[in-house]
TORNU-41650 format. One record per residue (C-alpha): residue number from 1; residue in one letter; x, z, y. Coordinates in steps of 0.001 Angstrom, whole numbers, plus 524288, in hexadecimal, padded with zeros to 5 digits. Example, Ala and Ser with C-alpha at 12.3 -4.5 7.8 and 13.67 -1.06 7.14 Angstrom:
BEGIN
(1 "A" (8300C 81E78 7EE6C)),
(2 "S" (83566 81BE4 7FBDC)),
REM end
This chain:
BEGIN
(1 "X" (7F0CA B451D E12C3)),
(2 "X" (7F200 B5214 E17BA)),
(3 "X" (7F9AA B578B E231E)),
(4 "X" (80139 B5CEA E19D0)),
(5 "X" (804E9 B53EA E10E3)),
(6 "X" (808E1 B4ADB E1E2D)),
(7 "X" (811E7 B54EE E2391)),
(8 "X" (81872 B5659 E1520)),
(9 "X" (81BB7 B47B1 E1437)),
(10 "X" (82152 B4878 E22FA)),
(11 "X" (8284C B53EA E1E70)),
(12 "X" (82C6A B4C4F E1151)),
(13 "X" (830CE B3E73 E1A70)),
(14 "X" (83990 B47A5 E22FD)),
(15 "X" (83EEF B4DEF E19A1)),
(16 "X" (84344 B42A5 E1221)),
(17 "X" (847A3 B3D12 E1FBF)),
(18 "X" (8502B B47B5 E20AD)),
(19 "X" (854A5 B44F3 E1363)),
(20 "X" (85898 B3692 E14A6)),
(21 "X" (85F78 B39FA E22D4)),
(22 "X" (86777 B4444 E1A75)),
(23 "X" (86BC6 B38DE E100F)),
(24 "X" (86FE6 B3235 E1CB0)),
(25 "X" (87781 B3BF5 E224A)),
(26 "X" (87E22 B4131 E15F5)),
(27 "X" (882FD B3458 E122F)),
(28 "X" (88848 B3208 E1FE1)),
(29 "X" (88CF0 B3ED9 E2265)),
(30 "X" (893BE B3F2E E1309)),
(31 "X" (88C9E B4B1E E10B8)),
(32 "X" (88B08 B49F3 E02CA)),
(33 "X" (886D2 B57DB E00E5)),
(34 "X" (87B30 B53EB E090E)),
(35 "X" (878C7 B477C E026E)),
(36 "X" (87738 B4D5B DF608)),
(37 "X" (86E66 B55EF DF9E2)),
(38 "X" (86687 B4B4D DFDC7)),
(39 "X" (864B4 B48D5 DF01E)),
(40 "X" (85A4F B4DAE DE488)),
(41 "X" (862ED B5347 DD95C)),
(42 "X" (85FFB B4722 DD1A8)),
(43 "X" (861CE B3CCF DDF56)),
(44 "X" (868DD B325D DDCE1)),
(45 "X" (86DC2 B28B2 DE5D8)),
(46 "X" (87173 B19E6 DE3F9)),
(47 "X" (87AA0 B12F2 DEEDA)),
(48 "X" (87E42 B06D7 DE5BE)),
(49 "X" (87746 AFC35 DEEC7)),
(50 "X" (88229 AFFFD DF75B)),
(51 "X" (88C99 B0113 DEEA3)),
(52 "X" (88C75 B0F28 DEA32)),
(53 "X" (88828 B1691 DDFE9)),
(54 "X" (87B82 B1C4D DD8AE)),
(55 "X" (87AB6 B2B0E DD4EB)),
(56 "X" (876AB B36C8 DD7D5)),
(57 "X" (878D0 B3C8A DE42B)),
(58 "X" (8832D B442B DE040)),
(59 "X" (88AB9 B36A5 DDBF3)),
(60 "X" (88715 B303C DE62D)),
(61 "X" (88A8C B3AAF DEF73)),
(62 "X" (897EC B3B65 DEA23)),
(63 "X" (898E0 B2B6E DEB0E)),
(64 "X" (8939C B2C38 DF8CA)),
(65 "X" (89EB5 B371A DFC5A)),
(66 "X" (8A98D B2E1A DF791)),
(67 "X" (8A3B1 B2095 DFE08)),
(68 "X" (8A098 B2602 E0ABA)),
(69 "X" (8AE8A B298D E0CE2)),
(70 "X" (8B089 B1D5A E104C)),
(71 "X" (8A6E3 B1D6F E1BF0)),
(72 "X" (8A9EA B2982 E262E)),
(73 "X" (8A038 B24A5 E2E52)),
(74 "X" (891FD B2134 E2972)),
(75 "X" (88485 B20C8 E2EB0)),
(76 "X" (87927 B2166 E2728)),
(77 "X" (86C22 B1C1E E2BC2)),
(78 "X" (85FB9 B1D10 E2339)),
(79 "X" (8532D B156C E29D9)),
(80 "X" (84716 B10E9 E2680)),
(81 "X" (8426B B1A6B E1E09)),
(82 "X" (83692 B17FD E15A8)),
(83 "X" (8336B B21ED E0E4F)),
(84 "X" (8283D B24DF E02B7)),
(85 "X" (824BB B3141 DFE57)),
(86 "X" (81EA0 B3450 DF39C)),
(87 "X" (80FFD B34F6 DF490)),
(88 "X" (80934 B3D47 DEC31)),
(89 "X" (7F917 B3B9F DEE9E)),
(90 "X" (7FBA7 B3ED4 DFDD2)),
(91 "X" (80527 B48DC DFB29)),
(92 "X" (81505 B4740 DFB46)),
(93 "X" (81B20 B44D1 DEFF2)),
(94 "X" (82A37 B4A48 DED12)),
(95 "X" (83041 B3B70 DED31)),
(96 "X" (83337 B3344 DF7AD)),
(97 "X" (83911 B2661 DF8F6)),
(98 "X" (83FA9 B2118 E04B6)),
(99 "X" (8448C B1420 E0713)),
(100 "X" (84F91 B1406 E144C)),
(101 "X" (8585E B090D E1AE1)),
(102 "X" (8663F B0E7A E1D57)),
(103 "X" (87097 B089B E26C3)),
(104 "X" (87E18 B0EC4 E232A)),
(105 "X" (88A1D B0C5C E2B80)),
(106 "X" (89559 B10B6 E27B1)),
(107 "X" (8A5F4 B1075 E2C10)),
(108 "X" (8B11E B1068 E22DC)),
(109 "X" (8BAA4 B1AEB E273E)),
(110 "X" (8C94B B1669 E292A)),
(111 "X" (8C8AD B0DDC E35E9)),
(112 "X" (8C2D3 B166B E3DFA)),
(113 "X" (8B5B3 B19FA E3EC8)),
(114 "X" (8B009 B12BA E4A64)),
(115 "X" (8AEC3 B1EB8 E5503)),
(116 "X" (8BCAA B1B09 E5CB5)),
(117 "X" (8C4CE B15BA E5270)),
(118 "X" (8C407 B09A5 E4CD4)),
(119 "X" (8B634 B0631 E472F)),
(120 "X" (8B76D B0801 E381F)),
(121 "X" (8B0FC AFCC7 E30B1)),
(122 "X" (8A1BA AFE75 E2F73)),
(123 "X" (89A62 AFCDA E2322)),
(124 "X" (88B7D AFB59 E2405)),
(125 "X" (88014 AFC18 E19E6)),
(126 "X" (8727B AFBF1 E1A8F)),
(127 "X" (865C7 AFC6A E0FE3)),
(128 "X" (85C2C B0491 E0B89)),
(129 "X" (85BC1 B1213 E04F6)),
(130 "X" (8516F B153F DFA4A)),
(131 "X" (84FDF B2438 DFAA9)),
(132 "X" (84842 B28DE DF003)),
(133 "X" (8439E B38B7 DF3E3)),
(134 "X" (8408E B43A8 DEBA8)),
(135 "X" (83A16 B512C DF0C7)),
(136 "X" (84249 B5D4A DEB70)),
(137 "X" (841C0 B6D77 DEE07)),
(138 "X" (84C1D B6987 DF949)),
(139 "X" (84508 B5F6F DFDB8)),
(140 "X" (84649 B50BE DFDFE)),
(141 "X" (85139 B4AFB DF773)),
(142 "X" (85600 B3E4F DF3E7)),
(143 "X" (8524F B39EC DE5B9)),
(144 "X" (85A72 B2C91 DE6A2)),
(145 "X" (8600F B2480 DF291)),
(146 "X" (861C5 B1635 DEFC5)),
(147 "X" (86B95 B0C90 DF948)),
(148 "X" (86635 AFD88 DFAFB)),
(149 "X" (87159 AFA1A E036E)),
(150 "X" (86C56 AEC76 E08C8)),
(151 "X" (877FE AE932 E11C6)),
(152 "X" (88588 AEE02 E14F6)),
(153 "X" (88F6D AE9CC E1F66)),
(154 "X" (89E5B AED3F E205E)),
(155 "X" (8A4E8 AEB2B E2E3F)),
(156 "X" (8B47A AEC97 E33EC)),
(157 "X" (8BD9C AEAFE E2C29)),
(158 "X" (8B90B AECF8 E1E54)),
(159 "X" (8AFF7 AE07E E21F9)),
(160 "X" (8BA52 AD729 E1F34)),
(161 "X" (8C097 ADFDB E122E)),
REM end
């Protein structure tokens, strides 16, 4: 491989870093503006292992607008990212596919929200994100995002509902 060609998959694995932090922040921040943009115009997006909804980003944008409601106070973390570009002969393709373990806690609002008051009840989930990647004139952009919730835990007071 050329110098080259290594600096433009560095260039490529940052970018989509950047990318995949953004999905993270947009959902937590409920910046669905953002998270759309995220998106290809034909992404799609499929949250039914965790009990949402499959559709395109603009559905499931809307979906996720409504849902999160119910959580004021979210954090997002995406880790251990292994990612696959496309390889095309030595040189980078315009796919990628990238394969990320996510940890999402999350508080219901009405009890409080933790910071003074009292602690509102927690609900925890955890799996694995398949991120499927597509190169566009903007850049990289998410072709399809795919939830495999493997475990979820709800604390407080909605334990016991």
């Amino acid at each position: 491989m050329t110098q080259r060609v290594d600096l433009g998959t560095v260039l490529d694995r940052l970018a989509i870093d950047e990318l995949i932090t953004g999905y993270a922040a947009a959902v937590d921040d409920g910046d669905w503006t953002a998270y759309r943009a995220l998106f290809a115009a034909d992404g799609r997006a499929d949250y039914r292992a965790s009990g949402g909804i499959a559709g395109s980003a603009e559905e499931v944008a809307q979906w996720l607008a409504e849902t999160m409601r119910l959580f004021p106070v979210r954090q997002h973390l995406i880790t251990n990212r292994t990612l696959t570009l496309q390889d095309l002969g030595g040189y980078p393709g315009d796919r990628a596919e990238l394969r990320a373990d996510y940890l999402n806690p999350m508080c219901f609002g009405g009890s409080g929200n933790g910071a003074g008051g009292s602690p509102a009840p927690d609900f925890e989930s955890g799996g694995r994100y398949a991120f499927a990647l597509v190169r566009t004139d903007a850049g990289w952009r998410l072709r399809s995002v795919t939830v495999h919730e493997k475990w979820r835990r709800v604390s407080g007071a909605l334990a016991g509902a």
